[in-house]
N, C-alpha and C positions, 0 to 999 in steps of 0.2 A: 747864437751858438754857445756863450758862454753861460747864457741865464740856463740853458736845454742841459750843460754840463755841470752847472752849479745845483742844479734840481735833483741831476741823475745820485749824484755822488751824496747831495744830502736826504734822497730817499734811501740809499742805502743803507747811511749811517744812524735815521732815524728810524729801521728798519733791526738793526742788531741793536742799538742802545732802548727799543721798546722793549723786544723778548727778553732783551742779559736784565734788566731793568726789571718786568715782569715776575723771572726765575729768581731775582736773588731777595723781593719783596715777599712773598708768600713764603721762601724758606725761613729769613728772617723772622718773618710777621710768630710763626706757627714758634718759631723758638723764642720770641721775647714772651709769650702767653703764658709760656708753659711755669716760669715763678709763680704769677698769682694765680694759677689752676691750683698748683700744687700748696699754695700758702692759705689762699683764703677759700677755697672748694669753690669756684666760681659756675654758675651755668651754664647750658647750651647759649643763650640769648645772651648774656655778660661777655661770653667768650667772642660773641660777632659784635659788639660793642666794641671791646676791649680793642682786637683788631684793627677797627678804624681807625680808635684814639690812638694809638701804637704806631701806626704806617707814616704819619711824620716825622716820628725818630727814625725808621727803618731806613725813609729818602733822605734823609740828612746825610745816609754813609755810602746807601746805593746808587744814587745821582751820579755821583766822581767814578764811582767805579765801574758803573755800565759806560756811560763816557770814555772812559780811557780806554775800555774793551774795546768797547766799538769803532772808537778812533782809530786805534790801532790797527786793527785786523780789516776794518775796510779799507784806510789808505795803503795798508800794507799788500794787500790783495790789490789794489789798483795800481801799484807800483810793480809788483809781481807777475803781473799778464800784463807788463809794456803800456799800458795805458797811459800810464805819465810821462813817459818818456815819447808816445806818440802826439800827447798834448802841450809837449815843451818844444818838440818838432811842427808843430803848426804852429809856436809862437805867442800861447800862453804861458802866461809867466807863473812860477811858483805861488808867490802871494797871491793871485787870484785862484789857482787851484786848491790852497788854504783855506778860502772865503766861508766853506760849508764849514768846516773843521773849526776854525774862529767862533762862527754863529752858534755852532752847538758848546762850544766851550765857554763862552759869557753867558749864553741860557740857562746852562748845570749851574754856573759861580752867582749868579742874583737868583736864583733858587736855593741852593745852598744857603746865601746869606737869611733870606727870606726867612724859610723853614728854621732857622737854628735861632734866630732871633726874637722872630715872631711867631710862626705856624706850630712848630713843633712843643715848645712851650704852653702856649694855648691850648692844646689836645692833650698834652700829661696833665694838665689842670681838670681837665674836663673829665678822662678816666678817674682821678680821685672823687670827685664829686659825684662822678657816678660809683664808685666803688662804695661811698659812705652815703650815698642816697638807699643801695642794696645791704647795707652791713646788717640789717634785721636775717634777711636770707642768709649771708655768708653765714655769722653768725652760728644760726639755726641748724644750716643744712653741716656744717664744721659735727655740730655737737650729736646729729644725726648718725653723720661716716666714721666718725673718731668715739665718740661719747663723750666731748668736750671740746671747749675751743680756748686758748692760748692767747693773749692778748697783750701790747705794749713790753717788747722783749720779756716776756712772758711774769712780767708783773702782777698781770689778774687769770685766775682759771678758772675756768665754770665746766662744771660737771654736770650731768642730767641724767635719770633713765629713762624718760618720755619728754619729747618736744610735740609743743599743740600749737603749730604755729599760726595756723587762723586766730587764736584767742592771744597769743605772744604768753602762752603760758612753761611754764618748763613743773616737770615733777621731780620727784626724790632727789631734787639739787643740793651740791656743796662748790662753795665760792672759797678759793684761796686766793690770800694778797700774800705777796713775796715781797720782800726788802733784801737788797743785799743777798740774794742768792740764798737765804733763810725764809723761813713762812712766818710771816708775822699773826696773822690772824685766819681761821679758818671757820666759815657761815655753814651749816648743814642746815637746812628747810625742807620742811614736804611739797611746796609749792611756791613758787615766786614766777612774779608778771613784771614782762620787763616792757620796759617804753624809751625808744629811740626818738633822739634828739639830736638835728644834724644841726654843726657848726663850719662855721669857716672852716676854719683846720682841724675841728676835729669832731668824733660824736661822745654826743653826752648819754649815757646810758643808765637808768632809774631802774632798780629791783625791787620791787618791794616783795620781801616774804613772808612767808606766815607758817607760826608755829617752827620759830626758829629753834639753835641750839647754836652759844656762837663760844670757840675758845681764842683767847688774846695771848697766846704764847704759854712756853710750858712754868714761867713763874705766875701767871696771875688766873688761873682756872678758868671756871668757862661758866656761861648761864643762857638760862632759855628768855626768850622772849615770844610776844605772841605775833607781833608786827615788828618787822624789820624795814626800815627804809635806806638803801645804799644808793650812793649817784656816783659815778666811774667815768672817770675822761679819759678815750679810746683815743689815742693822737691818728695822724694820715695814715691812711693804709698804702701812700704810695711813694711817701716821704715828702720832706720839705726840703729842697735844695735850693739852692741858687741857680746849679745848671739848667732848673726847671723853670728859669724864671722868666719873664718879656722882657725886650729891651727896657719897655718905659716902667715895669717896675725895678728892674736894676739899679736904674739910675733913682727912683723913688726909696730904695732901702740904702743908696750908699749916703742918699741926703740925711734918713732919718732910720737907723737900724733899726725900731722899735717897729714898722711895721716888715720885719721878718720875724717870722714865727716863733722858731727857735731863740731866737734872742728875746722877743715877747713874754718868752714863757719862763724864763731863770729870771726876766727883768718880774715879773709878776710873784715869782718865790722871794726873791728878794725885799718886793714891796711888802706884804705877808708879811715878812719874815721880821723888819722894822717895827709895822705895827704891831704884832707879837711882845717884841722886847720894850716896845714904850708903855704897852697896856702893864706887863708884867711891872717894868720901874712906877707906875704910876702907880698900881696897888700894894706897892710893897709900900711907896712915899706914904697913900694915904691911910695905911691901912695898921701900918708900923708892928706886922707880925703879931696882933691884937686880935683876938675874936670881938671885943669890945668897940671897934672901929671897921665900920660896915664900908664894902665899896658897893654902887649904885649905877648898872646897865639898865637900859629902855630895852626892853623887849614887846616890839609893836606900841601900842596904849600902855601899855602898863611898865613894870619893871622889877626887877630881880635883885637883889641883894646879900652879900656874901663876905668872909672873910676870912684869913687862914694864917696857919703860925709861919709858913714856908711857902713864899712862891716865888719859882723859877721858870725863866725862858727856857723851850726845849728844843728840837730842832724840830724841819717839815709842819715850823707855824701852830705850834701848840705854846698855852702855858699850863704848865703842874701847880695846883694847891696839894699843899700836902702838912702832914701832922695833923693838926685837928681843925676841920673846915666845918665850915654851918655855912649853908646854904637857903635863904629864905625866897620861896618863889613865888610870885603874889600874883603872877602868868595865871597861876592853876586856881579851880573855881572848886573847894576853899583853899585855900593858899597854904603850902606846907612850908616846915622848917626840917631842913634835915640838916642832919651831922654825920661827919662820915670821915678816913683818912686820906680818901684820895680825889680830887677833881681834876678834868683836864678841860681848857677854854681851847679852841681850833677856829677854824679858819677851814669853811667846807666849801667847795665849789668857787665861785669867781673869786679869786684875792682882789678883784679891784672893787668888790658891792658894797665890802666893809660890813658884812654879817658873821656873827659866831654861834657857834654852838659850844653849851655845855655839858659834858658829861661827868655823871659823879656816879662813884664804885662805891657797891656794897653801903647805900643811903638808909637810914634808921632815920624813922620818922613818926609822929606820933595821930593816932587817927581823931576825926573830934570826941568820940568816947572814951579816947585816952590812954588808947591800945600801941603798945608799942608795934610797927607795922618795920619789912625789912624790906627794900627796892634794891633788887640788883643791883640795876644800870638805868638809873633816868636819865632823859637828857631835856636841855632846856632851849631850843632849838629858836633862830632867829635873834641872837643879843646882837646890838647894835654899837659897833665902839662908840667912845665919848667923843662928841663935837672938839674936846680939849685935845686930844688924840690929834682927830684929822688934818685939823689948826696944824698942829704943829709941825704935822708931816707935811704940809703945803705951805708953808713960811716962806720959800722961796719964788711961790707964782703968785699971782694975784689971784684969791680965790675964782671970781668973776672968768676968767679967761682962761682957767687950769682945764686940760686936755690931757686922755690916758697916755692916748702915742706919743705928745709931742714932750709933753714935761716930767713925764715918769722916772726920767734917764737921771734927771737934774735932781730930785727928789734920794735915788738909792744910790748916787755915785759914794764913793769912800769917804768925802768929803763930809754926805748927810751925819754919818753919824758921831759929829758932833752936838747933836740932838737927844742921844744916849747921855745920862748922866758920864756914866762911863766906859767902857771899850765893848763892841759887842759882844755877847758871854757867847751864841751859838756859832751857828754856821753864816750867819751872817755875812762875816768879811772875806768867806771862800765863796759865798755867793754873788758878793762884788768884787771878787779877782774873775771868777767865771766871766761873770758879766763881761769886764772890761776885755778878757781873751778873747771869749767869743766876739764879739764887736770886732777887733782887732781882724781877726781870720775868719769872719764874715766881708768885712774890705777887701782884704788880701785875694778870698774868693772872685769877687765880683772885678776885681781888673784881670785875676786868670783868665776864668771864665769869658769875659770881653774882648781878650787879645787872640784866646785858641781861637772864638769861632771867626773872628776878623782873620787869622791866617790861614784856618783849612777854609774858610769860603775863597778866599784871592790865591790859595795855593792850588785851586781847582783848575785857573787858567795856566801855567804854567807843567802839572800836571798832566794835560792830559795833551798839552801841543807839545810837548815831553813825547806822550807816547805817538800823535800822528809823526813826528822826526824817527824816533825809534824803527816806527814800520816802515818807511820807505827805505829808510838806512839798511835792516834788515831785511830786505825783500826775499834775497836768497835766499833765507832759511823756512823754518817752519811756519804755518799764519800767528801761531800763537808762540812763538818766540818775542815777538817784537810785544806783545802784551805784559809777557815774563819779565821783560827787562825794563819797563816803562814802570813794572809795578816796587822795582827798589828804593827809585827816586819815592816813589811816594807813599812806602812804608818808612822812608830817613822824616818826611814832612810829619807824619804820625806820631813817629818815635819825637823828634824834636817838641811837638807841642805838648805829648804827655811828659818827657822829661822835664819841658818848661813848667809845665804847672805844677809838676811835684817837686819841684828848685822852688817856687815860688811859694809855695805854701808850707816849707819847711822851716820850721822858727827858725835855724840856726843860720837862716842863707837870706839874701835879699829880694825882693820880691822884683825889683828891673833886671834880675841875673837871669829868674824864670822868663820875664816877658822875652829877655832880649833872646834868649835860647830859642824861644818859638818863633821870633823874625829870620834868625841867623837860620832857619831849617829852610823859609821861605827862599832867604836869597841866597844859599847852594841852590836850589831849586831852580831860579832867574839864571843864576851865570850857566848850569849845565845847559837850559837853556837854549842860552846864547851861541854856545859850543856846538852845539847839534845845527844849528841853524843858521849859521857860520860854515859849517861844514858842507850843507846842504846847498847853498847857496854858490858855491864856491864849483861842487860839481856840476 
């Protein structure tokens, strides 16, 4: 009789927490879509992708909440037609009449845990990966709807009047780069082909144009080229979080920050940024503001040769020659000497490859007939820093055993640059304060993070035998009274973990004041409880 009454009452319940379950998935699902519809023009087929990936986070919040409906409103409804009171008069006890009520409340809470730990993290991983597997189509179809697409808080913009996306060609385009909410530089072409490159975290994007016109800002004019080659790093289209992470990589970035992205990627400007200012001191050392004292990069087989009245570290991992620079490049088949006032040496693409590029402005060079010839803008692409360089930037590992993620940290702390002659002149030592912040509330994150989803997964049980106490207590009233009232307790559990995490991640407060704020919601939770089922017991 009890197993025939333990069935009846959890068919029912798993009966209303399927449909509430059901109804509040699809409303959810259809409204978390609607940002990347609207951000990245996503397709028919992306959008039933999307969906999928999406409905982990959706049951992460819908679980507890169909749950405590249904808890609610079926015992409260079984309380309300005497049914409990007819099964307390034969002699069953409270707590076995709970028995369904229990079972479905530890099913939601290791689901809960489940999904927020593992499952739901998994599937945000997997919509960016698919997100930047399709970034050719967003892309495309963007510059389609719009006549351009927006890219990296609106960093890069491309413009088009014809997309050929079979061929990934674009026509009548113009590319602007922004700095600082200013246009730093602005590409106009009749044509460029673009080629995507997907990364971990991010795509690497290659333009090549043709029959350029390209201007560098309103002090340094503008010149045409015939071939253009641009490579552009599109960071996640769906972000890099911590919240998004798995358990076992949590625990992997709290050991070793360097594999989180974000921190990866200022540790890798940083690193850049080092080499920059040591190549800079080393040519200034050997070069002593002399045209007469040549400095000496391998580029591939061969190699390049150079020297200038003025060189300076700049910031974003360039060095400036400037005053009067000669340039000898023994790359080129026959080899030219140019002179010119201005060169900039950078750092394109990976900072950890240790390749440069040089550009020199407005180059005067002589042909072998002995024609004065003018070069806009050469550039001398592939220099190799000096072995003496890398040496010294690695003094602290053992060459043999040095690792990007693991020794990088040790290499750009504040410390390295006692390796500078003298203090660093750029941005350098804001790039090792960043560094060390972020690291800092990157930590800070991951015990947030760690502690909310450990109390709304344990505050599911409590929650929602909250709400079956609620509904027998309130029988007399409405069905969905007893759901209204069960739903405060655990709008306080809510409020308490987002208060705890924004306590916690506030520089100015301690991060156990946040944690403890998220337990402290749990256990009001426990004692009201108590109180309810104390009370129930008792009648």
């Amino acid at each position: 009789m009890v197993f025939t009454l333990h069935r009846y009452i959890f068919r029912e319940l798993f009966k209303v927490f399927f449909l509430s379950s059901l109804a509040l998935t699809v409303i959810l699902c259809l409204g978390s879509i609607i940002g990347p519809v609207q951000e990245y023009g996503v397709g028919p087929v992306q959008v039933i992708h999307l969906i999928g990936y999406f409905l982990p986070i959706v049951l992460t919040f819908v679980l507890p909440i169909a749950a405590l409906f249904s808890a609610s409103l079926v015992y409260g409804r079984f309380a309300s037609d005497n049914e409990l009171d007819a099964c307390r008069a034969s002699g069953i006890s409270m707590m076995s009449l709970l028995q369904p009520g229990i079972t479905l409340t530890l099913i939601v809470a290791m689901a809960n845990l489940v999904l927020s730990f593992h499952v739901m993290p998994a599937f945000v991983q997997r919509a960016d990966r698919s997100l930047k597997a399709d970034a050719k189509q967003i892309i495309f179809r963007n510059i389609q709807r719009k006549g351009f697409y927006r890219s990296d808080k609106g960093k890069y913009l491309i413009r088009a009047d014809k997309v050929d996306v079979k061929n990934n060609l674009l026509s009548g385009v113009i590319i602007a780069e922004n700095r600082d909410a200013k246009t730093e530089r602005i590409i106009a072409a009749d044509t460029a082909k673009i080629h995507f490159t997907p990364h971990r975290h991010y795509n690497e994007i290659q333009i090549t144009a043709l029959n350029t016109f390209q201007m560098m800002g309103t002090d340094q004019g503008g010149f045409s080229a015939q071939l253009l080659t641009l490579s552009k790093e599109f960071g996640s289209l769906t972000g890099d979080d911590i919240k998004f992470k798995k358990a076992g990589e949590i625990k992997d970035i709290a050991e070793n920050p360097m594999l989180f992205y974000p921190v990866q990627k200022i540790a890798r400007q940083a690193y850049a940024q080092l080499i920059v200012e040591l190549l800079a001191e080393d040519i200034n050392s050997k070069t002593k503001g002399s045209l007469d004292n040549l400095y000496s990069m391998k580029c591939g087989d061969k190699a390049i040769s150079f020297a200038a009245t003025k060189c300076t570290p700049l910031e974003d991992k360039r060095v400036e020659l400037a005053g009067e620079v000669i340039v000898i490049d023994s790359a080129r088949e026959p080899a030219r000497v140019y002179r010119c006032a201005k060169a900039l040496i950078y750092i394109e693409g990976d900072e950890f490859a240790h390749t440069l590029t040089m550009e020199i402005y407005n180059a005067k060079w002589k042909s072998p007939e002995g024609v004065e010839m003018l070069d806009r803008r050469p550039f001398v692409y592939g220099l190799l820093v000096p072995d003496s360089i890398v040496s010294k930037m690695e003094t602290v590992i053992e060459k043999k055993d040095f690792q990007i993620e693991r020794d990088v940290m040790q290499i750009i702390k504040p410390a390295s640059t006692q390796k500078l002659i003298g203090q660093p002149k750029t941005n350098l030592s804001d790039l090792q304060n960043n560094l060390d912040l972020l690291v800092e509330k990157t930590i800070i994150k991951i015990k947030a993070e760690t502690h909310s989803r450990l109390v709304f997964g344990l505050g599911c049980l409590p929650m929602i035998l909250i709400g079956i106490g609620l509904g027998i207590q309130l029988k007399g009233g409405h069905l969905l009274s007893a759901f209204g009232a069960s739903s405060i307790p655990a709008a306080l559990l809510l409020v308490a973990i987002m208060m705890g995490k924004n306590i916690a991640k506030n520089p100015g407060s301690s991060v156990q004041s946040g944690i403890l704020m998220m337990w402290a919601g749990l256990a009001i939770l426990v004692v009201m409880l108590l109180i309810i089922y104390r009370k129930l017991t008792k009648n």
